[in-house]
N, C-alpha and C positions, 0 to 999 in steps of 0.2 A: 380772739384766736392767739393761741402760745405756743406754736409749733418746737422741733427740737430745735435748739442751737447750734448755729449752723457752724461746723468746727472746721472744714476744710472747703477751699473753693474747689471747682470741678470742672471742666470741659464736655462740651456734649461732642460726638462724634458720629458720624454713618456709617453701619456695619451690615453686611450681607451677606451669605453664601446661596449655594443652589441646589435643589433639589426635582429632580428628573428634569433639568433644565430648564425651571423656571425660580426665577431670584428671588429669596426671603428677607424682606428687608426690616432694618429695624434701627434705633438709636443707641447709643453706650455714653453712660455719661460716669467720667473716673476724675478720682479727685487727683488734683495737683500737687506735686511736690514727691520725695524718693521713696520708696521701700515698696514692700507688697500691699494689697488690698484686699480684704476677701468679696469675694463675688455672687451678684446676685441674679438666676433670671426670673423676669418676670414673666406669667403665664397671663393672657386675658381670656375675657368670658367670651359668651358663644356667639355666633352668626358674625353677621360686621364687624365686630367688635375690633378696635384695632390696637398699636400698641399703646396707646396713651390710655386707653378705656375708652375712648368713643366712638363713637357709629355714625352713622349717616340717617340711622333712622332715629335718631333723638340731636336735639337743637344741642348747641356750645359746642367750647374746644378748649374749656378748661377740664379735663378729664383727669380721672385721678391716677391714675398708669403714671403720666409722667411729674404729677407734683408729689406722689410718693417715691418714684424715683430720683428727681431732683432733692427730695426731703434726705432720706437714703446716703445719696452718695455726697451731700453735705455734710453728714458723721461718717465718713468713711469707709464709702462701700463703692467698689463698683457694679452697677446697674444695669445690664439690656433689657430690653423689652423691643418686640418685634410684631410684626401684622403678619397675622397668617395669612397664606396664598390667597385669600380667598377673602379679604379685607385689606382696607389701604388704599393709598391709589392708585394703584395696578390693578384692583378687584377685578374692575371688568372686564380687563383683558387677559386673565387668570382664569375664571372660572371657568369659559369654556372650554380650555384645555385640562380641565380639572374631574369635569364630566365621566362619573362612575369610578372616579379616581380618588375620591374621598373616603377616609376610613380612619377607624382609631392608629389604622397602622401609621397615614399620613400625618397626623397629628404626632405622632410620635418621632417621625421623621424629621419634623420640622424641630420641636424639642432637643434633638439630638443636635441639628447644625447649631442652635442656639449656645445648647452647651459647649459644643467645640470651638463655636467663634469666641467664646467668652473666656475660656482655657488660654486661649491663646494670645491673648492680650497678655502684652508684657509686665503691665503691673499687678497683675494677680495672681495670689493665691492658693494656688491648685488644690489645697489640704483644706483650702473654708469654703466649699461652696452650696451656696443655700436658693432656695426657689422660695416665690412670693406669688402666689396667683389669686384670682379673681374669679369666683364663680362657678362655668365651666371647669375652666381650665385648672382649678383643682382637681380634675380624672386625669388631664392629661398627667400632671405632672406624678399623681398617685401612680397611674397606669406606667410613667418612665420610670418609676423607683420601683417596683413589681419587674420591670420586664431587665432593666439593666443588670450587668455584674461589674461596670469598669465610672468610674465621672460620674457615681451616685451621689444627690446631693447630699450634703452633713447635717441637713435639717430643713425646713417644710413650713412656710406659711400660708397656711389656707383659709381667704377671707372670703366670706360669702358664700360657703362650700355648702354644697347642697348635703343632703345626708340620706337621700334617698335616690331611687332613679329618678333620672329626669323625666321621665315621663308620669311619674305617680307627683313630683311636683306642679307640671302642668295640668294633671287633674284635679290639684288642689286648688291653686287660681282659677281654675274655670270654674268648679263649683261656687269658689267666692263670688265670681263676678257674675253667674247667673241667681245668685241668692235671690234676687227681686223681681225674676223673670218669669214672665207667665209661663205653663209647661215648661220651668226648670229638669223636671224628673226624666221627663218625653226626651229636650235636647240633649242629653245626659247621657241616658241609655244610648239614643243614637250616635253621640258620640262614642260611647263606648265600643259598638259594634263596628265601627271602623277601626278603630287602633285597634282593636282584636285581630283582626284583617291584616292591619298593617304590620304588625309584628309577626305576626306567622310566616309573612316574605312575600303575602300577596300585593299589586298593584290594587291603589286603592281609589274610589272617585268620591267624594263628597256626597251626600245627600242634598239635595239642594232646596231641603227642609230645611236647614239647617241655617245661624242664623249664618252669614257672609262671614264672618271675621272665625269663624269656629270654621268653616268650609278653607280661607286660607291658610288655615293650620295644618290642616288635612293634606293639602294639597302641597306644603312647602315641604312637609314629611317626603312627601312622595314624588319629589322634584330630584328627576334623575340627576342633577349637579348637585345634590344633598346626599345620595347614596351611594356604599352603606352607610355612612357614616353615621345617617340620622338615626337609621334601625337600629342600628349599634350603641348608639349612644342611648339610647332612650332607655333601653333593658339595663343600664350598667349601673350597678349600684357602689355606691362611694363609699360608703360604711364597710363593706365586705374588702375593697382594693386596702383602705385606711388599717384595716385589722391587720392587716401582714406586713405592714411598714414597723421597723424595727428603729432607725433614727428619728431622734427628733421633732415632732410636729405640733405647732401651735394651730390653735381652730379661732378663728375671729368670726361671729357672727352677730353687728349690730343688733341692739332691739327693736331700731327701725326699719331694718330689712324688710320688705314687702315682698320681694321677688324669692328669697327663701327664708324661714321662720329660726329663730332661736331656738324654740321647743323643736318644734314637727322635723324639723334640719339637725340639730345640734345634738335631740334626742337620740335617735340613731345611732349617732357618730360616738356618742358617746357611752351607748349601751355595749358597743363591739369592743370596746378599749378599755372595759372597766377595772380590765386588770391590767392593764399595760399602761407601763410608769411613763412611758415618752411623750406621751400625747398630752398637751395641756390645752383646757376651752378659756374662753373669753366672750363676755357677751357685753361690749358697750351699751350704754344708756342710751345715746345718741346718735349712734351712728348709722348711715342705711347702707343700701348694697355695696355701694363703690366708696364704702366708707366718709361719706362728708356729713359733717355736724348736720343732723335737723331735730330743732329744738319742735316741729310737732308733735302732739300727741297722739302714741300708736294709732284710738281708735278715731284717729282724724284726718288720717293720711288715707289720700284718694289715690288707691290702687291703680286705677288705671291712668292716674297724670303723674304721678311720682319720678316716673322715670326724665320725662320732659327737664324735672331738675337737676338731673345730677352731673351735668357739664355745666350749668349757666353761670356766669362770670363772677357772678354775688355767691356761691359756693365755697364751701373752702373743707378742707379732710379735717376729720373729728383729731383733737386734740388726745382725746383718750386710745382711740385707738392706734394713732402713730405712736403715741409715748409707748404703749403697751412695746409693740411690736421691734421700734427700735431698740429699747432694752430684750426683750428676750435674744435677738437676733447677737448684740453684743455680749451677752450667756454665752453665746454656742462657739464662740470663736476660740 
């Protein structure tokens, strides 16, 4: 491991505001010593996911949120990165107030404090400010560069960006993972015929054909403290949001990505922007979702345990794709 050279020390800090009166809370880590910094937020991916990149539903707490942020504001950058309402340790006292109150709007809400708290720290920047996200949170932050006119970022990194809607992503994992499954076609169809359902705006119940873990998918859709949000998110496609961005944006997507593909992902993204000179792709060799070095081979990595790794302490973020990303980010300044 050869991470960047680390040029400036930094301090980490606790930073929050509030939105319909519940506290957004998050980290800033700025480096020491005088003058300005240009500023970075970070977006994370979906459900728990909090600001460091971890959840609660995958093992560690070496997460890559905060060692690319720490990596970051070691060449000099100031960094936040936050837990949405609805992640963190507050989650559970969060969500039920959250109940039907979820939506692309709130996601964008929460974006907006982010940027203001960050604005407003004294050592930055106001003229360099750039967004680094994770997964999901590549729409969000597409959808704040779409929807703003004022604290639009200067430029855009989107690692792990899906390139379709989320919801034709998770039909693509499901077909993988029933590849070996008896009446694969049957659970299939009948899945489909739900999310059919589900999208239209009806309430939906599971088949209880179906196998269990396909039925808690159904049913987390349709879990009133998920909506609209989930409806909304599912239809929205990233490739269409990416096309009408005008500054800046680099696309990172490992080749060991499992959760979204180089091709099936990248393709996309990249057919919308074939003429537009801003957008630059990158497909590390090594790298997987939440970008940390794995020297497996693609057709070796067990989809459905992969995840399990990407907090665990033995861990560490791919070389290539930090080097990538801190250099382009130093471009845009």
């Amino acid at each position: 491991m050869n991470l960047m050279k680390k040029e400036f020390d930094f301090v980490s800090q606790e930073a929050s505001w509030e939105i319909d009166g519940i506290s957004v809370n998050g980290t800033m880590t700025v480096p020491k010593g005088d003058g300005l910094y240009p500023g970075i937020v970070f977006v994370a991916g979906s459900g728990p996911t909090d600001r460091n990149w971890e959840s609660p539903l995958i093992p560690g707490t070496n997460g890559s949120g905060r060692l690319l942020a720490e990596t970051l504001s070691g060449t000099g950058f100031i960094c936040l990165r936050y837990d949405k309402r609805a992640s963190g340790p507050f989650a559970v006292e969060n969500i039920p107030r959250l109940v039907g109150k979820m939506s692309m709007r709130s996601h964008l809400e929460e974006l907006i404090g982010a940027v203001d708290t960050l604005l407003e720290t004294p050592k930055i920047d106001k003229n360099r400010l750039f967004s680094l996200t994770n997964s999901e949170g590549a729409i969000h932050a597409l959808h704040y560069q779409k929807k703003m006119t004022k604290n639009r970022f200067n430029a855009l990194v989107l690692t792990g960006a899906p390139g379709r809607a989320v919801g034709d992503v998770a039909r693509s994992q499901l077909v993988e993972q029933l590849e070996q499954v008896p009446n694969n076609e049957t659970i299939l169809a009948m899945y489909d015929r739900a999310i059919e359902s589900y999208v239209s705006g009806e309430n939906v119940a599971p088949d209880t054909a179906l196998p269990e873990s396909i039925q808690q998918i159904i049913r987390g859709l349709s879990n009133p403290a998920n909506l609209p949000f989930a409806r909304e998110l599912w239809i929205t496609d990233p490739s269409v949001l990416l096309a009408d961005i005008k500054e800046p944006v680099l696309v990172v997507i490992g080749k060991k990505d499992v959760q979204v593909d180089w091709q099936a992902d990248g393709g996309p993204l990249q057919k919308t922007t074939r003429s537009h000179k801003n957008v630059e792709f990158v497909f590390p060799e090594n790298a997987n979702h939440v970008l940390k070095n794995d020297e497996t081979p693609r057709d070796k990595i067990a989809v459905a345990e992969v995840a399990k790794q990407y907090n665990a302490a033995d861990t560490h973020l791919d070389d290539e794709a930090v080097s990538i990303i801190v250099h382009w980010l130093k471009k845009q300044q």
